[in-house]
PDB file of N, CA, C, O and CB in Angstrom:
ATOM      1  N   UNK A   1      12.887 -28.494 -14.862  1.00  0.00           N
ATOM      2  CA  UNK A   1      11.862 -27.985 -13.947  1.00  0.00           C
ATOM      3  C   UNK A   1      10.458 -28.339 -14.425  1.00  0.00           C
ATOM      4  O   UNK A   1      10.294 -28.801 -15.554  1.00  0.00           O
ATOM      5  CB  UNK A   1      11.993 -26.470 -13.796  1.00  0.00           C
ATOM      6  N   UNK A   2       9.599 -28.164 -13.718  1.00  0.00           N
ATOM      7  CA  UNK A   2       8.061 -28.658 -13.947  1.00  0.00           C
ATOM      8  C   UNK A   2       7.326 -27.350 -14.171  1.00  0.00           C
ATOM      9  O   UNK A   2       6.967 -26.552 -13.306  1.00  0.00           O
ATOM     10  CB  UNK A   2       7.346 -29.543 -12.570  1.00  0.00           C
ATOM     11  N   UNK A   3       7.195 -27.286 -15.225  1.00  0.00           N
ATOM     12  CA  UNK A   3       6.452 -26.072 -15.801  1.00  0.00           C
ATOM     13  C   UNK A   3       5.170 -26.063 -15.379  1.00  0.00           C
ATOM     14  O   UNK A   3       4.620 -25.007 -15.065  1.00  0.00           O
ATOM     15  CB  UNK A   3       6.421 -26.002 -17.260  1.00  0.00           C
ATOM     16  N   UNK A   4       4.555 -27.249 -15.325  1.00  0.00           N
ATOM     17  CA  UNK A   4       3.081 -27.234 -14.835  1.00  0.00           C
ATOM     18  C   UNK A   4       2.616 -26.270 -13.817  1.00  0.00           C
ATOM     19  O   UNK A   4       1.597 -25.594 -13.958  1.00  0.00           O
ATOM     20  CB  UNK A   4       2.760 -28.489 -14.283  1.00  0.00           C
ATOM     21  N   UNK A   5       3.503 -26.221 -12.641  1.00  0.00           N
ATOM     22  CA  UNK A   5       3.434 -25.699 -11.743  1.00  0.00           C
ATOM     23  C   UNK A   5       4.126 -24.942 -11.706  1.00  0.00           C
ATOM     24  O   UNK A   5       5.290 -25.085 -12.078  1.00  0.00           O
ATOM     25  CB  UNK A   5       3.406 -26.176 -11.012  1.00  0.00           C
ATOM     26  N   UNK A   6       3.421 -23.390 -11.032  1.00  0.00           N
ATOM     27  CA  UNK A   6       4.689 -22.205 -10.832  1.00  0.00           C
ATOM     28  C   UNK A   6       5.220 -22.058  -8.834  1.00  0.00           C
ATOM     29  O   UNK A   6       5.008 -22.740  -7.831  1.00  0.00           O
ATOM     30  CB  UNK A   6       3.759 -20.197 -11.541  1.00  0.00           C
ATOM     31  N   UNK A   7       5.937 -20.822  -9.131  1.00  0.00           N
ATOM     32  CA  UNK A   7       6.478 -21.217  -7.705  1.00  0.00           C
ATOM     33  C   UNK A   7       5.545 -20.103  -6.557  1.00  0.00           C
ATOM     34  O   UNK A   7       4.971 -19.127  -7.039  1.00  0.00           O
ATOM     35  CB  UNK A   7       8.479 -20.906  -7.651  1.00  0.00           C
ATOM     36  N   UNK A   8       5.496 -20.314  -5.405  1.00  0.00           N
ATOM     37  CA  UNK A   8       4.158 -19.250  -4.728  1.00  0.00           C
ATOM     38  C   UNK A   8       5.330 -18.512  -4.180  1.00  0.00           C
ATOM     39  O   UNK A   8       6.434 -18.859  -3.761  1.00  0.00           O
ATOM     40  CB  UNK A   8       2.717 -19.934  -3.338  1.00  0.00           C
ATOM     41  N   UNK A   9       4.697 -17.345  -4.331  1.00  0.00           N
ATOM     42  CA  UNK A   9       5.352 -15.888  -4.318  1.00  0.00           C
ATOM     43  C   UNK A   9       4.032 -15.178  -3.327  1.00  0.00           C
ATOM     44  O   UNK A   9       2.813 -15.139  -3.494  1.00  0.00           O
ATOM     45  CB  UNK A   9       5.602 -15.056  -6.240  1.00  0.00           C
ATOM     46  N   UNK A  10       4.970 -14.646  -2.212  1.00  0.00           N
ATOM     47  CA  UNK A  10       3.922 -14.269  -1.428  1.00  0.00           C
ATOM     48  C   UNK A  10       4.274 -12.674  -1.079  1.00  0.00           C
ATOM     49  O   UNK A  10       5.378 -12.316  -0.668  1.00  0.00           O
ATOM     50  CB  UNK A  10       3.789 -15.292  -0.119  1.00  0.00           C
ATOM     51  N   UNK A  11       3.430 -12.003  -1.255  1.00  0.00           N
ATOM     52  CA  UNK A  11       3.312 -10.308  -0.239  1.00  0.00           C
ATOM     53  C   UNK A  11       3.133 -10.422   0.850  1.00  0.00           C
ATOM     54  O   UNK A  11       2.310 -11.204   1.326  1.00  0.00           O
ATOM     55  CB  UNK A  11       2.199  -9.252  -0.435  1.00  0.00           C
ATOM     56  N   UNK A  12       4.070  -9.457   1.678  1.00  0.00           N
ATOM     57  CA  UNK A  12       3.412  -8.864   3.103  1.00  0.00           C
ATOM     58  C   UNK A  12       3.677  -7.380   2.739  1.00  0.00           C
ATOM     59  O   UNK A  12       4.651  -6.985   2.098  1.00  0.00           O
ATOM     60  CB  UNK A  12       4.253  -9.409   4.769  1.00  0.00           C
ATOM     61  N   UNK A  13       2.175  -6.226   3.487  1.00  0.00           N
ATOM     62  CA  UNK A  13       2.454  -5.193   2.858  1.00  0.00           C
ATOM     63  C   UNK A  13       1.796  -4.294   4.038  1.00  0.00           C
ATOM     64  O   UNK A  13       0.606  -4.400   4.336  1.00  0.00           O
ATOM     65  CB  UNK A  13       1.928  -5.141   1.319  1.00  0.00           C
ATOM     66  N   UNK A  14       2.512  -3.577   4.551  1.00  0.00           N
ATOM     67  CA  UNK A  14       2.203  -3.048   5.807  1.00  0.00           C
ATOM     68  C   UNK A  14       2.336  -1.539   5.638  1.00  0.00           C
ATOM     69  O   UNK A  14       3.425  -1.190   5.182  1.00  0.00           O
ATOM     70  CB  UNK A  14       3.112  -3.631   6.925  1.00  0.00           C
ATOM     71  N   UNK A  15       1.453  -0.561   5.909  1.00  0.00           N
ATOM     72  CA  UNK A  15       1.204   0.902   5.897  1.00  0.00           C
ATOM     73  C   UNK A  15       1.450   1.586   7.294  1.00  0.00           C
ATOM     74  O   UNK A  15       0.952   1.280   8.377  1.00  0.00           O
ATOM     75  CB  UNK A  15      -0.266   1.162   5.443  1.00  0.00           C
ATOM     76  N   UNK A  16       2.027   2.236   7.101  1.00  0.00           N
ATOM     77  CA  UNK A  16       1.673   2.829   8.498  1.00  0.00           C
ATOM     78  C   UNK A  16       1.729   4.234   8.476  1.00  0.00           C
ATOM     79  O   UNK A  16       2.603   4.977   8.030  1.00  0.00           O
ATOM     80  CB  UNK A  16       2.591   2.365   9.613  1.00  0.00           C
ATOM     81  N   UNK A  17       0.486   4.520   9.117  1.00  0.00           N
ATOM     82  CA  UNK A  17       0.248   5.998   8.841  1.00  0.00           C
ATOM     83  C   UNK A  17       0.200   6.841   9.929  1.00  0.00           C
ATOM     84  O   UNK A  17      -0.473   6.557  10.920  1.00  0.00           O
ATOM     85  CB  UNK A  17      -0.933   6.222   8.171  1.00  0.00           C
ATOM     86  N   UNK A  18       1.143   8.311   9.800  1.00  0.00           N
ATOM     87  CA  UNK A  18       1.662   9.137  11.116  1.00  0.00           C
ATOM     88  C   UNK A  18       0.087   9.399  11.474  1.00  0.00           C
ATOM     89  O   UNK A  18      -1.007   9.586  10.942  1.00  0.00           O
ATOM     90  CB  UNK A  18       2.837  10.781  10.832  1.00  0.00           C
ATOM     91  N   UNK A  19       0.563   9.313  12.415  1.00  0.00           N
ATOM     92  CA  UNK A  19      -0.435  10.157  13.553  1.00  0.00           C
ATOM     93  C   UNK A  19      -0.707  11.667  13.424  1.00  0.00           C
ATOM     94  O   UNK A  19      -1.821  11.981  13.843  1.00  0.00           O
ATOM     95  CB  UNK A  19       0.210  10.074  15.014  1.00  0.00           C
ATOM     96  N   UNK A  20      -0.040  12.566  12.998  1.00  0.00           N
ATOM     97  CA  UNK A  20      -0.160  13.619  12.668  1.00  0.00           C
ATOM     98  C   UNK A  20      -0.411  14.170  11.359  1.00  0.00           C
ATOM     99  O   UNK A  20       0.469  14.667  10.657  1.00  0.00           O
ATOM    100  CB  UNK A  20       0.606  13.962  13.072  1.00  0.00           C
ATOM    101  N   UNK A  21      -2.081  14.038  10.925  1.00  0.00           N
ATOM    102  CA  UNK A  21      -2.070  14.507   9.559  1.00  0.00           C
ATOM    103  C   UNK A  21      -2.432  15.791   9.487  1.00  0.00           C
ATOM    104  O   UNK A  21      -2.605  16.312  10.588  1.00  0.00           O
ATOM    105  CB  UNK A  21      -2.870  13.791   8.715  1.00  0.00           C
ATOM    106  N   UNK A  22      -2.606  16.487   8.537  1.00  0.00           N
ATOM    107  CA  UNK A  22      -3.141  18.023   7.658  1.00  0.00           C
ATOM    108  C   UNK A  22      -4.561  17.826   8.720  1.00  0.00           C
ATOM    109  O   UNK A  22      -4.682  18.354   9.825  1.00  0.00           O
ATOM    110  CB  UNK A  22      -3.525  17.943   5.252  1.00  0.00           C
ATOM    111  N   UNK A  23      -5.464  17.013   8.111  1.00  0.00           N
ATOM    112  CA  UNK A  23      -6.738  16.699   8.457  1.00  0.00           C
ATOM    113  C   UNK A  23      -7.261  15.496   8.409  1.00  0.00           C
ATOM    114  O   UNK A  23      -7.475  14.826   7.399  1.00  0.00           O
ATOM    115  CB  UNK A  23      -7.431  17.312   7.881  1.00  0.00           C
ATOM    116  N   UNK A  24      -7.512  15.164   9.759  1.00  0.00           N
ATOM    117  CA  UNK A  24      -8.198  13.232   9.710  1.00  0.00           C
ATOM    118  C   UNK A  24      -9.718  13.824   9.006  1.00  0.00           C
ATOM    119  O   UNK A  24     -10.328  12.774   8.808  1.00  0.00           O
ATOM    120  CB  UNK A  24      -8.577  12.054  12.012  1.00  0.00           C
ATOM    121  N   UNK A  25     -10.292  14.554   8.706  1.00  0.00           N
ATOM    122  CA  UNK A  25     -11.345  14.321   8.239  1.00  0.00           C
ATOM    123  C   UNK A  25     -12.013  14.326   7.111  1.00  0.00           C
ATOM    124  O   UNK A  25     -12.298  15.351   6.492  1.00  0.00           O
ATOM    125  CB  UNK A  25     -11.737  14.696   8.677  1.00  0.00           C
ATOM    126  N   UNK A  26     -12.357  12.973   6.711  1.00  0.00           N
ATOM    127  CA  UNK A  26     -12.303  12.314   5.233  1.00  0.00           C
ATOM    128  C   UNK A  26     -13.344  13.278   4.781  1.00  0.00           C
ATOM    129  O   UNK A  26     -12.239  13.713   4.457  1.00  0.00           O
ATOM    130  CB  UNK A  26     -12.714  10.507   5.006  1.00  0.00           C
ATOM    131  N   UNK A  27     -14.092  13.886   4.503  1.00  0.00           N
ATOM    132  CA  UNK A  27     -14.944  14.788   4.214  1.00  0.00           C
ATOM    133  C   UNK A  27     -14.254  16.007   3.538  1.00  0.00           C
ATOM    134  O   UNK A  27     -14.769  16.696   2.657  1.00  0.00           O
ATOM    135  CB  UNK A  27     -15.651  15.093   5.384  1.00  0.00           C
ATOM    136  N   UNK A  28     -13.061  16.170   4.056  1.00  0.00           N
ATOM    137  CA  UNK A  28     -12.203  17.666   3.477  1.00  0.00           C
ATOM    138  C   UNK A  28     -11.953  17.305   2.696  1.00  0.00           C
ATOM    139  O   UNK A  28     -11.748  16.091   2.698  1.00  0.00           O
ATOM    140  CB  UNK A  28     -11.048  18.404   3.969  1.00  0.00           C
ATOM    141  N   UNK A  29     -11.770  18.090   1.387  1.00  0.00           N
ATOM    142  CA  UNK A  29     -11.332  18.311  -0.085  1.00  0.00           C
ATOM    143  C   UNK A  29      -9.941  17.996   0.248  1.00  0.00           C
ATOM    144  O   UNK A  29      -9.494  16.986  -0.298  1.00  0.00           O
ATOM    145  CB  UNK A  29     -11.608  19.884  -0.841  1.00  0.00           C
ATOM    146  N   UNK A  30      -9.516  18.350   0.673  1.00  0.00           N
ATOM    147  CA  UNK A  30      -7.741  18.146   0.807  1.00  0.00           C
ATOM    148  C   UNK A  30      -7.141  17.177   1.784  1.00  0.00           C
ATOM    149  O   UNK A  30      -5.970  17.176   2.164  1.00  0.00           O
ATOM    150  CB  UNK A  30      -7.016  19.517   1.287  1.00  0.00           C
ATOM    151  N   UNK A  31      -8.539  15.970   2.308  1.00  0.00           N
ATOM    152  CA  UNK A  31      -7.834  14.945   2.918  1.00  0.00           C
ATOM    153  C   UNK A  31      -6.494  14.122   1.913  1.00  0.00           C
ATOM    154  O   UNK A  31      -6.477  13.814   0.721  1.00  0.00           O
ATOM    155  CB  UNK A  31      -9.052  13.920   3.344  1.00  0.00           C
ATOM    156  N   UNK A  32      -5.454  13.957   3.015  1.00  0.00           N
ATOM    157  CA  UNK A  32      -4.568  12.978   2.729  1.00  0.00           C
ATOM    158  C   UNK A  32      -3.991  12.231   3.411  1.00  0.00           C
ATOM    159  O   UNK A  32      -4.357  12.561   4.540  1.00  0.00           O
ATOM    160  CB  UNK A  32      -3.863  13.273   2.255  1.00  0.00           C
ATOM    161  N   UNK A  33      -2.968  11.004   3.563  1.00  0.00           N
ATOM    162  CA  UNK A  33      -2.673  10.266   4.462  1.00  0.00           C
ATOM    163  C   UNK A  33      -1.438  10.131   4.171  1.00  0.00           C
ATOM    164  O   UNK A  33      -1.349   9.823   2.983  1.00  0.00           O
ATOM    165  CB  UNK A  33      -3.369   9.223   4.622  1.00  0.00           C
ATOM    166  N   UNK A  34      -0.726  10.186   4.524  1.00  0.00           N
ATOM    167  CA  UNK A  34       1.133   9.936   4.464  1.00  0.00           C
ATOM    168  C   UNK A  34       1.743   8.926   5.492  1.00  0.00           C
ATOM    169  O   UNK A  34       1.133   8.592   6.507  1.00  0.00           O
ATOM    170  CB  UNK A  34       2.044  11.476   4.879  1.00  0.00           C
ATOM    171  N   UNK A  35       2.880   8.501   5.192  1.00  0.00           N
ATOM    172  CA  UNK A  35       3.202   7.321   6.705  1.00  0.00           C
ATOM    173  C   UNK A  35       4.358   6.513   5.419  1.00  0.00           C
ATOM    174  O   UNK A  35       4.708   6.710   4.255  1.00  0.00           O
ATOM    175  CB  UNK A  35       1.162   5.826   7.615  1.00  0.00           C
ATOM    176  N   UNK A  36       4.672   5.312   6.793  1.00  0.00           N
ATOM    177  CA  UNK A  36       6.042   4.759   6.091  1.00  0.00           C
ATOM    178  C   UNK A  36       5.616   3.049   5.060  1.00  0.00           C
ATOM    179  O   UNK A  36       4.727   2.349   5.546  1.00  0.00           O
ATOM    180  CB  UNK A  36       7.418   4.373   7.754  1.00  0.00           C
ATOM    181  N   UNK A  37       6.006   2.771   4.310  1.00  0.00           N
ATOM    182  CA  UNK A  37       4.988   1.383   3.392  1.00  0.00           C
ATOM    183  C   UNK A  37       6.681   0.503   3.439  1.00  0.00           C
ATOM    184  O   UNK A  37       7.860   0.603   3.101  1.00  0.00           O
ATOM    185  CB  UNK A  37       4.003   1.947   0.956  1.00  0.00           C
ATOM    186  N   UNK A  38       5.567  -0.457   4.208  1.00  0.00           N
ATOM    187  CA  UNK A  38       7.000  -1.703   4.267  1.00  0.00           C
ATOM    188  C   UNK A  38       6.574  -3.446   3.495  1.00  0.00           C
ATOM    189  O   UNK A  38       5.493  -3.888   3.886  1.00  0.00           O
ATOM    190  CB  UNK A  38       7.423  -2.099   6.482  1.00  0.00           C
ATOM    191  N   UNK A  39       7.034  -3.974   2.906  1.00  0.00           N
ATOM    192  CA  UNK A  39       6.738  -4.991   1.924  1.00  0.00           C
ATOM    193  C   UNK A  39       7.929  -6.013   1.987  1.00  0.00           C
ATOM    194  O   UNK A  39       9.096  -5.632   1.897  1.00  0.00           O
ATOM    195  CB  UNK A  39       6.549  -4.345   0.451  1.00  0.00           C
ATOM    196  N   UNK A  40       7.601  -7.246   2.136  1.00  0.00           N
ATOM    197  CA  UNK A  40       8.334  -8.735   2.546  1.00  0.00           C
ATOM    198  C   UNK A  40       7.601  -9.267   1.142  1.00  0.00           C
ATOM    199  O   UNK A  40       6.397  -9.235   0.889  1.00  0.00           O
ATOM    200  CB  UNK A  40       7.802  -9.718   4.401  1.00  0.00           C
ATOM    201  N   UNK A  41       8.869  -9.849   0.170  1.00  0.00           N
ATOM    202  CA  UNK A  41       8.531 -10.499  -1.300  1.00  0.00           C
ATOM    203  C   UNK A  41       9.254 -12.044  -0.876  1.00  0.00           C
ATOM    204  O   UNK A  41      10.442 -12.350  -0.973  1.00  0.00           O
ATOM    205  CB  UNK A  41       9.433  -9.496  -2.942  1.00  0.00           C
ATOM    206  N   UNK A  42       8.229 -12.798  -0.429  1.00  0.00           N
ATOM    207  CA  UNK A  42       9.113 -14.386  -0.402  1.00  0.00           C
ATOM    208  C   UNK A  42       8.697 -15.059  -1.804  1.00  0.00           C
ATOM    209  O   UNK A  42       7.776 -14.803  -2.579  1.00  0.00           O
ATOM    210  CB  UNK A  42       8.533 -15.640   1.104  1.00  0.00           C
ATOM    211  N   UNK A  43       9.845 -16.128  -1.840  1.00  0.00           N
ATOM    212  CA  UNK A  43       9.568 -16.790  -3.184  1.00  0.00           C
ATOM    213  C   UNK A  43      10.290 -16.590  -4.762  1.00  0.00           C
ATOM    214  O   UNK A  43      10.335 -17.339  -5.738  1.00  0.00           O
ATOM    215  CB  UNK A  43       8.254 -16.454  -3.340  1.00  0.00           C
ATOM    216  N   UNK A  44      10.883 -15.054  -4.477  1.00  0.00           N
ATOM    217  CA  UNK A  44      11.447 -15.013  -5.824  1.00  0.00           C
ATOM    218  C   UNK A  44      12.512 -15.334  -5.437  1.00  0.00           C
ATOM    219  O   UNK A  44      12.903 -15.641  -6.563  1.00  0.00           O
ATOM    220  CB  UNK A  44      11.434 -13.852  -6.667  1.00  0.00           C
ATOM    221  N   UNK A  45      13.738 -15.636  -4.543  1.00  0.00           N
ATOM    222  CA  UNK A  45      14.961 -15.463  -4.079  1.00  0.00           C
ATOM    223  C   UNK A  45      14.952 -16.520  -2.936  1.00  0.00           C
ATOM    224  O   UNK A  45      13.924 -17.082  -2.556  1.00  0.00           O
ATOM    225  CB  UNK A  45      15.259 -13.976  -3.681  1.00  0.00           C
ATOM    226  N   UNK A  46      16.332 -16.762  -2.367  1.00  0.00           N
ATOM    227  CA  UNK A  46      16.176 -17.873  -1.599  1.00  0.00           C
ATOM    228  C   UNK A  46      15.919 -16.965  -0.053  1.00  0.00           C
ATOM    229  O   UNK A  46      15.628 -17.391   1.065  1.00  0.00           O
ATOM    230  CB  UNK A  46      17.635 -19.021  -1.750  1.00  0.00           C
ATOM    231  N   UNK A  47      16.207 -15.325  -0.628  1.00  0.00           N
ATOM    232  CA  UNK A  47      16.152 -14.610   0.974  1.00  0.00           C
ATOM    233  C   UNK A  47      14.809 -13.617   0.440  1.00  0.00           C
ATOM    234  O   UNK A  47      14.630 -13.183  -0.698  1.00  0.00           O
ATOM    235  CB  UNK A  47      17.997 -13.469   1.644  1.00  0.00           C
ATOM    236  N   UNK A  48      13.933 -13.419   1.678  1.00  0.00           N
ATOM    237  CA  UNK A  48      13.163 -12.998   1.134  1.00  0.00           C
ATOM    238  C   UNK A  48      13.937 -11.311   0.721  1.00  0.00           C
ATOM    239  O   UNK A  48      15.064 -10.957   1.069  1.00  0.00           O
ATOM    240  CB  UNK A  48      11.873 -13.240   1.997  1.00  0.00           C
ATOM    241  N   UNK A  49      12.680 -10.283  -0.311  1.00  0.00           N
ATOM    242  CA  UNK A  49      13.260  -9.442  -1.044  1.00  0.00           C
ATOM    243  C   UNK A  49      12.305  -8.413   0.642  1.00  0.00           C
ATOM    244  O   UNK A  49      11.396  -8.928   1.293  1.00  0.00           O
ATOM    245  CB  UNK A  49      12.840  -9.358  -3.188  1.00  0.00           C
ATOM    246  N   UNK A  50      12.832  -7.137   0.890  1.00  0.00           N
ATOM    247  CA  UNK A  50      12.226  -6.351   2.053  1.00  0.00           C
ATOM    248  C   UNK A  50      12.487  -4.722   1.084  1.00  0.00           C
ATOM    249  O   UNK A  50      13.502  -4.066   0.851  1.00  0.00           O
ATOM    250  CB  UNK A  50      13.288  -6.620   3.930  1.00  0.00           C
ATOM    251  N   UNK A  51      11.573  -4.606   0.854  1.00  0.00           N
ATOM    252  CA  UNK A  51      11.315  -2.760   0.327  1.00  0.00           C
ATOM    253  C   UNK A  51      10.514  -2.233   1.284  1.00  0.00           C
ATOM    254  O   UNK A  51       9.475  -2.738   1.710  1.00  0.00           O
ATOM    255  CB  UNK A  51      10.411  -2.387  -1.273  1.00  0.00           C
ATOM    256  N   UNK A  52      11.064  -1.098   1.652  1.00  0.00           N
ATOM    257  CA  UNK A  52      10.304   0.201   2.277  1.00  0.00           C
ATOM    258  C   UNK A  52      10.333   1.533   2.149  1.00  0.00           C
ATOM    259  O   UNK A  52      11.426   1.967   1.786  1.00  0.00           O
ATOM    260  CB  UNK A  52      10.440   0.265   3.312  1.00  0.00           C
ATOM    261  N   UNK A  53       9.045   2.740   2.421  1.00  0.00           N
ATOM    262  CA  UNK A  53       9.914   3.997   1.733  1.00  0.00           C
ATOM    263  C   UNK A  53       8.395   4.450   2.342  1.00  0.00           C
ATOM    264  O   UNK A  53       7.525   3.835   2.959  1.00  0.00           O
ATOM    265  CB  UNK A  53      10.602   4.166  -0.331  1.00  0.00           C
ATOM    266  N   UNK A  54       8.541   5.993   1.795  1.00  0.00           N
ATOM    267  CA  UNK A  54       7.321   6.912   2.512  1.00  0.00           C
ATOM    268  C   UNK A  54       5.776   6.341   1.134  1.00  0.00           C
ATOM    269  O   UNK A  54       5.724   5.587   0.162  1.00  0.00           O
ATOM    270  CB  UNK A  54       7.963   9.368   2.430  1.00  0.00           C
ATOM    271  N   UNK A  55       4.800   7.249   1.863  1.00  0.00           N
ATOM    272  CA  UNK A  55       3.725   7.152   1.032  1.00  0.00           C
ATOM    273  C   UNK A  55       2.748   8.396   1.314  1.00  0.00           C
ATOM    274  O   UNK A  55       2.646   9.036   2.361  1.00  0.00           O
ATOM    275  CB  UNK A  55       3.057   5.774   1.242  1.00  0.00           C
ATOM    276  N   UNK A  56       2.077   8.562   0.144  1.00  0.00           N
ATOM    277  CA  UNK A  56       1.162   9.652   0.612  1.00  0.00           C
ATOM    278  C   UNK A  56      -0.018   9.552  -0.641  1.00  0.00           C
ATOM    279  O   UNK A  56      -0.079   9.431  -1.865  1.00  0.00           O
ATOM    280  CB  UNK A  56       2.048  11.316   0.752  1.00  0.00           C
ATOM    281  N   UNK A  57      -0.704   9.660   0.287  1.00  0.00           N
ATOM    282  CA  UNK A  57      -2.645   9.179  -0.486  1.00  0.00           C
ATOM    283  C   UNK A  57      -3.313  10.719  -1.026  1.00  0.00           C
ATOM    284  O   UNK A  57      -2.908  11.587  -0.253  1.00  0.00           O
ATOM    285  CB  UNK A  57      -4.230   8.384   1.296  1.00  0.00           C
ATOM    286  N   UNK A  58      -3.931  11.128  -1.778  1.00  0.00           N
ATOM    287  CA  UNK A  58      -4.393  12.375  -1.500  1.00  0.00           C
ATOM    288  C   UNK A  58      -5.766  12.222  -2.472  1.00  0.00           C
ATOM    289  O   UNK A  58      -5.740  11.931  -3.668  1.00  0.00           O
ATOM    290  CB  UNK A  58      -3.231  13.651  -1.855  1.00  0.00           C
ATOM    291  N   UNK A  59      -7.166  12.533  -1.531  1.00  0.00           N
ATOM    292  CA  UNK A  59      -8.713  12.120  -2.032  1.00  0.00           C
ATOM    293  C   UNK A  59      -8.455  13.261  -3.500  1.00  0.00           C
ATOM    294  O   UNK A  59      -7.844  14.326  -3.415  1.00  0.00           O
ATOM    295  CB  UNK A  59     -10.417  12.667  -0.557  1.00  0.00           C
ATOM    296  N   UNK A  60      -8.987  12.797  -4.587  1.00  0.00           N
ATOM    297  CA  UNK A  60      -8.948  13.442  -5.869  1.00  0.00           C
ATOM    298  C   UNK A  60     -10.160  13.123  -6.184  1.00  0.00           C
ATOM    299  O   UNK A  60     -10.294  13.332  -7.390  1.00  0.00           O
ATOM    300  CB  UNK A  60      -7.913  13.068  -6.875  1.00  0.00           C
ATOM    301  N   UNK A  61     -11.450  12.584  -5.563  1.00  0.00           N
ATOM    302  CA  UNK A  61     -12.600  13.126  -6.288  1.00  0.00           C
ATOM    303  C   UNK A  61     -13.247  13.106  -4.932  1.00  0.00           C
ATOM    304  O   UNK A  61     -12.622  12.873  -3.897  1.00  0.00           O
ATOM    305  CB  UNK A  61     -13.324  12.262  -7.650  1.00  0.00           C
ATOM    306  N   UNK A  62     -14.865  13.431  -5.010  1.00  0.00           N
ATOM    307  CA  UNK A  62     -15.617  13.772  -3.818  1.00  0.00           C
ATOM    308  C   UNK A  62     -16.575  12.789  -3.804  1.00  0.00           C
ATOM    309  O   UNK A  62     -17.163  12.571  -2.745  1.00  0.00           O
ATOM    310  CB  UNK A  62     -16.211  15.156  -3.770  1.00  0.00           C
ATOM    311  N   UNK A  63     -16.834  12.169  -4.772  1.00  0.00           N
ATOM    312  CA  UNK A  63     -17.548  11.115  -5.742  1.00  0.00           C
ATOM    313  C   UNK A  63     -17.901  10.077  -4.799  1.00  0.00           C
ATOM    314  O   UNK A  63     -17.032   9.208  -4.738  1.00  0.00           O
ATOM    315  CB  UNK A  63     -16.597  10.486  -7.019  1.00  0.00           C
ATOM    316  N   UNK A  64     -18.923   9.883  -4.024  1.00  0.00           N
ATOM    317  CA  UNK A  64     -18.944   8.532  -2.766  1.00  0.00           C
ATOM    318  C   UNK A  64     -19.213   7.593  -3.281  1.00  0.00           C
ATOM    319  O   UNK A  64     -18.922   6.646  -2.551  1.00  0.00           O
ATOM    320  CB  UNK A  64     -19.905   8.475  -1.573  1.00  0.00           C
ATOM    321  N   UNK A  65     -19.736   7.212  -4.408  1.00  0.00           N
ATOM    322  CA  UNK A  65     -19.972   5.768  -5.173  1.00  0.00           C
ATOM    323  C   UNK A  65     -20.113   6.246  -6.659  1.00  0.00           C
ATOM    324  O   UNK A  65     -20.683   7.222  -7.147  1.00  0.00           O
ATOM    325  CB  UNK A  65     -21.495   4.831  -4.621  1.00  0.00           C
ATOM    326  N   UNK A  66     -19.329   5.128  -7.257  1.00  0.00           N
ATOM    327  CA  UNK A  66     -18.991   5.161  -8.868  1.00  0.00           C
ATOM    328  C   UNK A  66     -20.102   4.851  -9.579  1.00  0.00           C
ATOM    329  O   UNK A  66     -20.827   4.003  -9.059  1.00  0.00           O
ATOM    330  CB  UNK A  66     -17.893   4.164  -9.358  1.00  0.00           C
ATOM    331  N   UNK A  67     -20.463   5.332 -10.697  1.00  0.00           N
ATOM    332  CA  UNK A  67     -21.404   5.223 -11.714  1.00  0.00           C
ATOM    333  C   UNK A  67     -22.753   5.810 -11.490  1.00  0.00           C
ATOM    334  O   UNK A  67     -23.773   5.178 -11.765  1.00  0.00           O
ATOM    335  CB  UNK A  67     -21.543   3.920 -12.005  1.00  0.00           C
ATOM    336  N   UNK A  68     -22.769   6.993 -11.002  1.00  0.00           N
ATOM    337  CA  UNK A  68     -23.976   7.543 -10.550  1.00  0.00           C
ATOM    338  C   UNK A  68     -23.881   8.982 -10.948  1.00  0.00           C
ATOM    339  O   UNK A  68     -24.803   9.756 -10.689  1.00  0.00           O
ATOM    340  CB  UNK A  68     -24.206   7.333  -9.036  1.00  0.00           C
TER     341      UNK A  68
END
């Protein structure tokens, strides 16, 4: 094989977030976002690799820009 070169390995990475949250409003201390995370891995395998599963985000600081 030709080491020089490696092989391209590509992501697809798709979120999708319910419609029904706690609170859409990013301002609340206890905003979060939940929904289903789906991911297409081509390149390592001759088929691509497909993972999916839940997700959930939750704001942990209030902080609107870093280093201040």
């Amino acid at each position: 094989p030709d080491h020089q070169q490696g092989k391209l390995i590509t992501r697809n990475i798709q979120f999708t977030i319910n419609a029904s949250q706690t609170s859409d409003n990013p301002d609340d201390a206890h905003f979060s976002l939940v929904g289903v995370y789906n991911e297409t891995i081509s390149g390592l395998h001759k088929i691509p690799l497909k993972i999916n599963g839940l997700f959930s985000i939750q704001r942990v600081s209030e902080v609107g820009k870093l280093n201040e």
